[in-house]
Structures are given as structure tokens and as C-alpha cells.
C-alpha positions as CSV (number, residue, x, y, z in Angstrom):
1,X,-0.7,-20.8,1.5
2,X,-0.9,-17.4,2.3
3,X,0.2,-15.2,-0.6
4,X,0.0,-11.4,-1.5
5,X,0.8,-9.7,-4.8
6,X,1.1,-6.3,-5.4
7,X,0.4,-4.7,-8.5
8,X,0.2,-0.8,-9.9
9,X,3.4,1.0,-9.4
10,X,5.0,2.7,-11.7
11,X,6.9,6.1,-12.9
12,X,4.7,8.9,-12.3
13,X,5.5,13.0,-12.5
14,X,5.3,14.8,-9.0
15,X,1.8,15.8,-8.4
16,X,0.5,12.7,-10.6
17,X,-1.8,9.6,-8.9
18,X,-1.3,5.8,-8.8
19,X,-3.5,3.3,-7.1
20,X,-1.8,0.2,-5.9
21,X,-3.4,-2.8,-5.8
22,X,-2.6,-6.1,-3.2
23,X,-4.4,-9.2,-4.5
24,X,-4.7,-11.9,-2.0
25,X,-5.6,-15.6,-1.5
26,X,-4.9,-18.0,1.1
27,X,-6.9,-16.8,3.6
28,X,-10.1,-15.1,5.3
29,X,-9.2,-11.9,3.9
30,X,-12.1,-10.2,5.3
31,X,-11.3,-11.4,9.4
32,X,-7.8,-9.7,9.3
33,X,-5.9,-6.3,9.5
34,X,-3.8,-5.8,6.3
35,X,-1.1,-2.7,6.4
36,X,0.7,-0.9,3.7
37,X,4.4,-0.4,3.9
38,X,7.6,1.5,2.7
39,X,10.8,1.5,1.8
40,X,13.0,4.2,0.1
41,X,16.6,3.5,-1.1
42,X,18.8,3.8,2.3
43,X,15.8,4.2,4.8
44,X,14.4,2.2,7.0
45,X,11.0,0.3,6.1
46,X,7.8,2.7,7.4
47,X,3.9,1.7,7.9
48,X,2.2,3.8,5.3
49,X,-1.6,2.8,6.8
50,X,-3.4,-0.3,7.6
51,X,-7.5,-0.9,7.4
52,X,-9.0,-3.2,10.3
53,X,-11.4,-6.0,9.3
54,X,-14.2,-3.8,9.8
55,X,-13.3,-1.2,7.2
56,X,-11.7,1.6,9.2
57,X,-8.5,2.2,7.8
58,X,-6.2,4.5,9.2
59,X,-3.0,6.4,7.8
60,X,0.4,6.3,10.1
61,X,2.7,8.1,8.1
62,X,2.0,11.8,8.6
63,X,4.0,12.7,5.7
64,X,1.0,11.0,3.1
65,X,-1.8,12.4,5.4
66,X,-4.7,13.9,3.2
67,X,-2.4,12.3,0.2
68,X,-3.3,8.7,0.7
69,X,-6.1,6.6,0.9
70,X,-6.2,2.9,2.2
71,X,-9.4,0.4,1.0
72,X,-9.8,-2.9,0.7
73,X,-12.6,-5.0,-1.3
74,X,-14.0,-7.9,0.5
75,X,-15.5,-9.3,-2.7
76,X,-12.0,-9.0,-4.7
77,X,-10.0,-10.1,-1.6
78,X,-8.0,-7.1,-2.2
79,X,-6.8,-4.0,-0.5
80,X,-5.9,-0.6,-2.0
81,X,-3.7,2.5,-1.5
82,X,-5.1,5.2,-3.7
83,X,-2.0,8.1,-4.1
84,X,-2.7,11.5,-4.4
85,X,-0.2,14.6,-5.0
86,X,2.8,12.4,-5.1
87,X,5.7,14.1,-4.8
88,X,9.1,12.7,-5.2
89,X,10.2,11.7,-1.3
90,X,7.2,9.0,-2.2
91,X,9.6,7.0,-4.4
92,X,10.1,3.6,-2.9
93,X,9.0,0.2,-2.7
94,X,5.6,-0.5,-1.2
95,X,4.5,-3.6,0.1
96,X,1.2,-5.0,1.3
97,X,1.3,-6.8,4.3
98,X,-1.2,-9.3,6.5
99,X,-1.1,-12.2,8.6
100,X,2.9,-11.6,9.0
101,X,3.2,-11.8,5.7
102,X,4.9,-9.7,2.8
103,X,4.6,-9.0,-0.4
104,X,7.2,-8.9,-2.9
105,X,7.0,-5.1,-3.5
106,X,5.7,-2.9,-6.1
107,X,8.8,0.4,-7.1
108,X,6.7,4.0,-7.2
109,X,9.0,6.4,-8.7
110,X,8.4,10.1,-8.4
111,X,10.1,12.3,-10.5
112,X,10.1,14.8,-13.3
């Protein structure tokens, strides 16, 4: 059973950092593409990056380019998104995403 739990959100003042965390078990974690994801209060859900099986990880949201940072840790089965220079459009749920599966969520609020 494929199953992936986020972890590391939080309230955090614009310009602060947060590092969320995706634990995951159920399967070769190391063979498959695994994707961060968005959503904000009213607005559509938006792919924040993904990281290929090889490493290479990529950010698709231009509006967290240079901000954000994805990883993953073969050893730990986990994959990261380190969060720079938040500011307070970055409030929303993020969820970790592979094999077609979701997360439950973890809420990042930015604000003062």
C-alpha cells in the first residue's frame, strides 16, 4: 500500500524558511518521479516541482523560482521542499505526490 505523509508546515513570518518533509513507504521510492503540489484557499491546485528518479529535480512554479528547493533522500525514502523567502501568496496546502498518489496535505501559512 502506497502511502505518503507529509510533515513540516507550519505558521511562519514573511521572509522566514520551512522545510517540508514527505515520508514514504509502499514502494521503490528510488525508481519513481515524486512532485510537490499546491493549493491556496479558492485557487486551483499548482505543481510546485518534481525530482526524477535520477536526482534532477526541477521547479514548475515560476513564482517559487530561486525560493524553493526540491530533494529527496533515497536512504530515508523521503523527498523534500526546502522554502526560502516565503512570502505570504505561499500560504496553502502542499501535498507530495508519486505513483498517482496524494498526500493528505501539510497548511504553510505566511503571515505577519
Amino acid at each position: 500500500q502506497v502511502q505518503l505523509v507529509e510533515s513540516g508546515g507550519g505558521l511562519v513570518q514573511p521572509g522566514g524558511s520551512l522545510t517540508l518533509s514527505c515520508a514514504t513507504s509502499g514502494f521503490t521510492f528510488s525508481r519513481y518521479i515524486m512532485t510537490w503540489s499546491r493549493q491556496a484557499p479558492g485557487k486551483e491546485r499548482e505543481l510546485v516541482a518534481e525530482i526524477l528518479s535520477d536526482g534532477g529535480g526541477r521547479v514548475r512554479l515560476d513564482s517559487v523560482k530561486g525560493r524553493f528547493t526540491i530533494s529527496r533522500d533515497k536512504a530515508k525514502n523521503t523527498v523534500y521542499l526546502q522554502m526560502n523567502s516565503l512570502k505570504p501568496e505561499d500560504t496553502a496546502i502542499y501535498y507530495c505526490t508519486g505513483l498517482g498518489v496524494w498526500g493528505q496535505g501539510t497548511q504553510v501559512t505566511v503571515s505577519s
